[in-house]
Each structure stands twice: as C-alpha cells, then as structure tokens.
C-alpha positions in Angstrom: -25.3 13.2 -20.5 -21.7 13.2 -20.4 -21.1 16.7 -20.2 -23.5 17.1 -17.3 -21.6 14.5 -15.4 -18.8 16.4 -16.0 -20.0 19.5 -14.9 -21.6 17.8 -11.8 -18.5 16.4 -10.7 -17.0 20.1 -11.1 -19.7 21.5 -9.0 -18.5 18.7 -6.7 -15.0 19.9 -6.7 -16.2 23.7 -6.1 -18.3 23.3 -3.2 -16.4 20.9 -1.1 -13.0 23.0 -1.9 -14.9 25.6 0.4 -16.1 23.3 3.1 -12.4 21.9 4.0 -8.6 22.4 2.5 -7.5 19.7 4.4 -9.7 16.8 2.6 -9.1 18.9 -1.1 -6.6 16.5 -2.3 -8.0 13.4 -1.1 -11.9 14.1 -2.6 -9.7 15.8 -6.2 -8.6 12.6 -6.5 -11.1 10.4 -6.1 -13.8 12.4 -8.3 -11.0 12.8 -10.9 -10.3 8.8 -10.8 -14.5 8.6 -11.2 -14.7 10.5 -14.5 -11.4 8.6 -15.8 -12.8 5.3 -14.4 -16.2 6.3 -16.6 -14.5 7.9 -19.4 -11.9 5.0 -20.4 -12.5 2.1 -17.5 -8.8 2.2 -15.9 -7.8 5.4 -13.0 -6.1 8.5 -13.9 -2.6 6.5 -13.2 -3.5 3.3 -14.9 -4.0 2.0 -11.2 -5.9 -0.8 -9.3 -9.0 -0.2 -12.1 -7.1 -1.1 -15.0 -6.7 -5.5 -15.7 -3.0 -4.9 -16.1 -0.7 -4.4 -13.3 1.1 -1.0 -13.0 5.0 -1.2 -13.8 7.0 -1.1 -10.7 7.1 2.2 -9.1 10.1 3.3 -7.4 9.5 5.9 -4.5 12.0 7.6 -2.9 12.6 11.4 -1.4 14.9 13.4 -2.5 15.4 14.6 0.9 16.0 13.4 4.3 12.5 13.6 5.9 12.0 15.1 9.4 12.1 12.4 12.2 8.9 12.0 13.6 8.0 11.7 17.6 7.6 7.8 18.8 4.5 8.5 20.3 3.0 9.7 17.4 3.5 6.9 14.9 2.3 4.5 17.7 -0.7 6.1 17.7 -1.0 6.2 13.7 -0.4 2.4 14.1 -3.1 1.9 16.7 -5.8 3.8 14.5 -5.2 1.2 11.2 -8.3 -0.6 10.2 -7.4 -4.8 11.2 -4.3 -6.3 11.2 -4.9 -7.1 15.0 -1.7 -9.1 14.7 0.4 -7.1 12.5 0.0 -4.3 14.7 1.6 -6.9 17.8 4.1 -8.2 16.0 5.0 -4.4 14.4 4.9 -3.6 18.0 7.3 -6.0 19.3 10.1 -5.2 16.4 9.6 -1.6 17.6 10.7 -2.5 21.3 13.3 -4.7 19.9 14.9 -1.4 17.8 14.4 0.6 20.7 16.4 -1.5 23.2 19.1 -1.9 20.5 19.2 2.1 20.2 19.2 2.6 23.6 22.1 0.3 24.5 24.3 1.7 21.6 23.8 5.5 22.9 25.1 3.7 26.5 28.0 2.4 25.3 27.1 -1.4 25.8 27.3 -4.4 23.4 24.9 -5.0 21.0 24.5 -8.4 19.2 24.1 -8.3 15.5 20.6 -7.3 14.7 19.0 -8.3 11.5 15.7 -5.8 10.5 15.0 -7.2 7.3 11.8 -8.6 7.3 9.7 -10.8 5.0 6.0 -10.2 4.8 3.7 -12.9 3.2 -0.3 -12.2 2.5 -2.6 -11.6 -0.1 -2.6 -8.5 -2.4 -4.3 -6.2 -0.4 -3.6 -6.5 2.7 -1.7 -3.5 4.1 2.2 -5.0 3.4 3.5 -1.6 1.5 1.5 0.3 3.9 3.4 -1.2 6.7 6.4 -1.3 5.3 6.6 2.6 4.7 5.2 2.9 8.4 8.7 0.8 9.3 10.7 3.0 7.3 9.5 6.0 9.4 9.7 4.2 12.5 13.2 3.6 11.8 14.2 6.8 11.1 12.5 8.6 14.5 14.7 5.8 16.5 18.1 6.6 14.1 18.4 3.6 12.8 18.0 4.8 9.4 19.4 8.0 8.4 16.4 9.0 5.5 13.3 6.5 6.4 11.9 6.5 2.9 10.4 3.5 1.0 11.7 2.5 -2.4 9.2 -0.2 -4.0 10.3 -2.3 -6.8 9.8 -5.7 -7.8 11.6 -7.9 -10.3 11.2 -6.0 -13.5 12.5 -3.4 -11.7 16.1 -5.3 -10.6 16.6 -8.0 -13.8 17.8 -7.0 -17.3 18.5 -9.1 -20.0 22.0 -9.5 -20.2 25.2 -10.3 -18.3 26.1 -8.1 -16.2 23.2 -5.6 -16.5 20.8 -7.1 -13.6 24.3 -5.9 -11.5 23.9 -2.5 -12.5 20.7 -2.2 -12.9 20.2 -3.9 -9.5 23.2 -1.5 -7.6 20.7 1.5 -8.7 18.2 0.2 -6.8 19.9 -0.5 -3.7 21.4 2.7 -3.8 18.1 5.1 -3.8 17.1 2.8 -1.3 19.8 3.5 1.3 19.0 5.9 4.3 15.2 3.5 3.6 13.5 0.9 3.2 13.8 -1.2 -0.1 10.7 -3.3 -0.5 10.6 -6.1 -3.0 7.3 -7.3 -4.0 6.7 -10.9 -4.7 10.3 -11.6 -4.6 10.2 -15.3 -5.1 10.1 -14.3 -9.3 13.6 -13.5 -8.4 14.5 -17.2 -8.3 16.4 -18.7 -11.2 14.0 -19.9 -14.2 16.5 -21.1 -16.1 20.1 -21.4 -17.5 19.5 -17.4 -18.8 18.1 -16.1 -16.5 19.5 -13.4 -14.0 17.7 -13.3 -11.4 20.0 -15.0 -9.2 22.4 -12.1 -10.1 20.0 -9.7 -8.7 19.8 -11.5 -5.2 23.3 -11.6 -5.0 23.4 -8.5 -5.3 20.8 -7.3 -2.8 22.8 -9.8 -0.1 25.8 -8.3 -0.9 24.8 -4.5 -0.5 22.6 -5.8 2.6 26.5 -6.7 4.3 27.6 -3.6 2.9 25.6 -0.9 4.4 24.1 -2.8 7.0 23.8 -0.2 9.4 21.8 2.2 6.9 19.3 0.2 5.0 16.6 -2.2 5.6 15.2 -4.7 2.8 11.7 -6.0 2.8 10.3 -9.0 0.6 7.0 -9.4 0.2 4.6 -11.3 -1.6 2.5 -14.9 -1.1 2.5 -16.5 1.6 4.0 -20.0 1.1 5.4 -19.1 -2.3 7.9 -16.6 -0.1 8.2 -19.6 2.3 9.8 -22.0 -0.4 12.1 -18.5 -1.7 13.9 -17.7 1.9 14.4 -21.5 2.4 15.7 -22.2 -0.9 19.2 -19.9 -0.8 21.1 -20.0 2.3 22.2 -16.4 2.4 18.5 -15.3 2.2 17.7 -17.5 5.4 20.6 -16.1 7.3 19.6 -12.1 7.1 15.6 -12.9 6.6 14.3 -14.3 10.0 11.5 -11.5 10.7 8.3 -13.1 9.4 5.1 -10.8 9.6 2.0 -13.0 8.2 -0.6 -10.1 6.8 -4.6 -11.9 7.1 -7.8 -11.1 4.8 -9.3 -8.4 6.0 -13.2 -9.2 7.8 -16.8 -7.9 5.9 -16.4 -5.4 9.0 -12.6 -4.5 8.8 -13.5 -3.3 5.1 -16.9 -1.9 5.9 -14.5 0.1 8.2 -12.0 1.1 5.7 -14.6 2.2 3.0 -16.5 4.2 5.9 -13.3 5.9 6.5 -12.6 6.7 3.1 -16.2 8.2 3.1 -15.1 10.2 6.3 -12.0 12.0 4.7 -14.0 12.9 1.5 -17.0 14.5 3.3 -19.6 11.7 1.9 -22.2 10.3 4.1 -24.2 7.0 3.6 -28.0 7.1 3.3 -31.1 5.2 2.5 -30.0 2.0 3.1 -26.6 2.4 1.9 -24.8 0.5 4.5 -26.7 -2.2 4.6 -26.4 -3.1 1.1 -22.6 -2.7 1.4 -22.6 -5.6 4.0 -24.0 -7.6 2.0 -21.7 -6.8 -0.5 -18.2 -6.9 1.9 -19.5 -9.8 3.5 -19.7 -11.8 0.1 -16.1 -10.5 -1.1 -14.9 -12.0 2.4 -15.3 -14.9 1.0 -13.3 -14.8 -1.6 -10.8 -12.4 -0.2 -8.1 -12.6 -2.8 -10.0 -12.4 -5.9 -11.9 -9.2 -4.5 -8.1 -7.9 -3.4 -8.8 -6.8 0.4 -8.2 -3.0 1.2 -7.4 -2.7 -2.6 -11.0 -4.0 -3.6 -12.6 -1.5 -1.3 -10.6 1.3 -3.1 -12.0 0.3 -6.4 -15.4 -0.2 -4.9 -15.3 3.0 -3.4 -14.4 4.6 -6.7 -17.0 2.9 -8.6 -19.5 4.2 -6.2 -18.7 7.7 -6.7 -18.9 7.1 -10.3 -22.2 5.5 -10.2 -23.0 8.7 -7.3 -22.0 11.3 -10.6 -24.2 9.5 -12.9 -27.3 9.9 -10.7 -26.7 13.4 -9.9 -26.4 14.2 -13.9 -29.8 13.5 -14.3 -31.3 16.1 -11.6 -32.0 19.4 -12.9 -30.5 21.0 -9.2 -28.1 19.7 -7.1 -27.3 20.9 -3.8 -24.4 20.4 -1.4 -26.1 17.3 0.5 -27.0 15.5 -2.5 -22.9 16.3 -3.7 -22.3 14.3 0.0 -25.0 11.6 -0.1 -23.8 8.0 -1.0 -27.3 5.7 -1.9 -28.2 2.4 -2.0 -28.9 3.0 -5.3 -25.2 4.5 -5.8 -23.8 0.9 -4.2 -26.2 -0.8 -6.5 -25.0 0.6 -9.8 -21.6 -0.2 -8.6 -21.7 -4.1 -7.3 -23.3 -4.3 -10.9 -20.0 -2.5 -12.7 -18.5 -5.5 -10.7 -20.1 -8.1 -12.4 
C-alpha cells in the first residue's frame, strides 16, 4: 500500500509540473510534507507537525534585496486573509515612515522616530508574516538599507556563561542590520534568576538599538499580556517600544479563506461536500483558537488532508488528473480523525 501511495503522489508531481511552473514549488512541497507527515508523523523540516518546537531559525539574505514599488506591497497587504485591524494600524505606521522620509529628503526637522514595534497574539496569527512585510516596506521607503527579517528567539541570544550571551547576542544584531530583527516571545528574556543572562541579552539588543538606529528595526513578539508585563518591567524597553500591534484569532471564515487559498495555489479543488464539512470543522477550532494554532492549524490541516487525499487515491487502480485535484469530504474526514 505504501509504495502505491508513493507512486501516486509522484504521478501527482508529474502531471501538475505540466499544468503550471509557477505553483511547482508550492504543490512539491506540500505533497513531499504529505508522504513525510505519513511516513514518520512530523514535516520534511521537523515543522508545525512535529509536538516539539523547531529551534530558532535565523533568516537573513546575503544580499541587499531589490526595493519594491509602494503601491505594490499595499496591495499585497490588502489581499491578506483577516487581520482587519492589523492591516489599519500597519497602514497608519506606513504613512507615519513616509511623512518622516519625505521631510528628511526636504531638508526639514524630523523628531526622533522610534519603529520598533511589539506585537502581542496567539501563535498563529500572522506576527512573522507581518513583520517580514515591515521589513520590505521599510526598505522601498529607505529607511532600511537591506529590508530582510532575521528571526530568533531566546535560545538563539542567551548562552551559559558570562560574557557569552554578549557575543553571542552582538551576532545577532549584526545579521540583522540593514532588517528587521524579530524576537519571538521575548518576555523569556527576563531574568530567572541570579545565573541567568538574559538580562545581558537585552542590554545588549538596547544598546545596538542606540547604536545603529537609523539602520535597523527590532520587533518583539509573543503573548499578549505576558509581553505587556516585559516592556513595562525595564525602563529602557518602554522608552524605544511604544508601537503596539494586537494580532486577533482568526474567524471559522478567515481560515476557511486561508485553506481555500492554499487549495487555489496548489491546483486542488473541493468536492462532494468538502466545504461544508470543513465549516464545521473551522468553526469548532474557532473556539478554541489557540489550541488549534490559527493560520498555523490550517497549514497542518491542510497537509493532513492531502495525506489522507494520497491514501484514497492508492487504492484506485486508475487515476486521472481530476481525481489528482479533487479534495473530498471523505479526504477532510480522514483528516479531522488524524486530529483526534
């Protein structure tokens, strides 16, 4: 049975390689995380599928990246799924960078401008996402001279003796520059006791923040009130952190939406019913929003479903190219029981 699925899932790869190029890497790597996800339970990078969270990845370009046209991103920013208020509030720091561009090309004063920003949600939600997005945005208005993201989070700054967390820390901080540095749940920064260097690692960040203010922009990230109670708690934090952007749960429609699109870019289609079972579905893990991890849940829903897709279409004797398309209810079934 197993070698079928395999061989199904490489028919899947042949046929839709000659329908589109442009959806080729997308669909490669959903069917590849399917047969992974069957095969030994976690993705092909030990990703949202596996129980244990992924060490810190830190993403940066080599190179400085093309500056992208205004108009453009605002439109990229207008076609995300949700965040109704995200999308405002993202809009309004935009004009607020813009204004400050434009008088500094004119020659007139500026007032210090703080673009550090904390966001505060559930896992989920669309923060990184965002937070890359800003990175660009910065860049096209020459604010920032690579617009790249670097993502860490504590592992990724602490070590465990004196005077390491400095280094290692300073490392960080300096891939980041040209970019965005986004720490996620930053509050695990804060002291835990007498041996603990965490505080060392903020003290850091702040002081490379002064530094190389006008090239870098640091993003914390993580709970909401949790980051609340960390930006309150050290003075210096306060001072350079005064951005909030609150991300909400995404709706049962808002992540209908998202898996539909994911469907969309992968040439699938949903049949027999299909949809209607995944409301159901979406509008139970709406209720418990967190636990079923937001965008991140449909990702791993979605996956599941092609899996469960791949083990129905290894029992046919022929497929075709619209069954290789063709998402059941059936297909959603098998999958919401994978959940359980």
């Amino acid at each position: 049975m197993a070698d079928r699925r395999d061989e199904i899932i490489s028919q899947q790869l042949e046929i839709i390689r000659s329908m589109t190029e442009k959806n080729l890497g997308n669909l490669t790597s959903d069917l590849e995380d399917a047969l992974m996800i069957r095969k030994t339970g976690k993705k092909s990078d030990d990703g949202a599928a596996s129980e244990n969270k992924a060490a810190p990845q830190e993403k940066t370009e080599a190179e400085e990246a093309p500056a992208e046209p205004l108009e453009k991103l605002m439109e990229e920013l207008d076609s995300y799924i949700g965040l109704t208020e995200v999308r405002s509030e993202v809009k309004s720091l935009i004009n607020l960078a813009k204004v400050y561009t434009l008088r500094r090309k004119n020659d007139l004063p500026v007032a210090d401008m703080s673009l550090h920003m904390v966001f505060s949600g559930n896992p989920g939600t669309g923060k990184t996402m965002i937070g890359r997005f800003m990175a660009r945005v910065y860049h096209t208005l020459g604010i920032l001279s690579k617009g790249h993201l670097v993502e860490t989070d504590r592992s990724g700054l602490v070590a465990g003796y004196v005077g390491q967390t400095a280094l290692k820390t300073a490392k960080v901080l300096e891939s980041s520059l040209g970019g965005v540095l986004f720490i996620d749940e930053a509050y695990a920064l804060s002291s835990k006791g007498e041996n603990d260097f965490g505080q060392e690692a903020i003290d850091t960040v702040l002081k490379y923040m002064e530094d190389h203010r006008d090239d870098i922009v640091v993003i914390v990230a993580g709970y909401t009130e949790p980051m609340r109670q960390f930006i309150s708690s050290n003075p210096g934090l306060e001072s350079r952190f005064n951005k909030y952007v609150d991300f909400a749960d995404y709706t049962a429609d808002e992540m209908l939406g998202i898996f539909k699109f994911n469907c969309k870019k992968s040439c699938y289609v949903l049949t027999d019913g299909a949809e209607e079972r995944l409301r159901e579905l979406l509008a139970a893990a709406a209720e418990e929003a967190e636990r079923f991890g937001n965008g991140r849940g449909v990702r791993n829903l979605f996956e599941k479903v092609l899996s469960a897709q791949a083990d129905r279409l290894s029992a046919l004797e022929e497929v075709t190219r619209d069954n290789l398309m063709e998402i059941t209810r059936d297909d959603v079934d098998a999958a919401s029981r994978s959940e359980t």
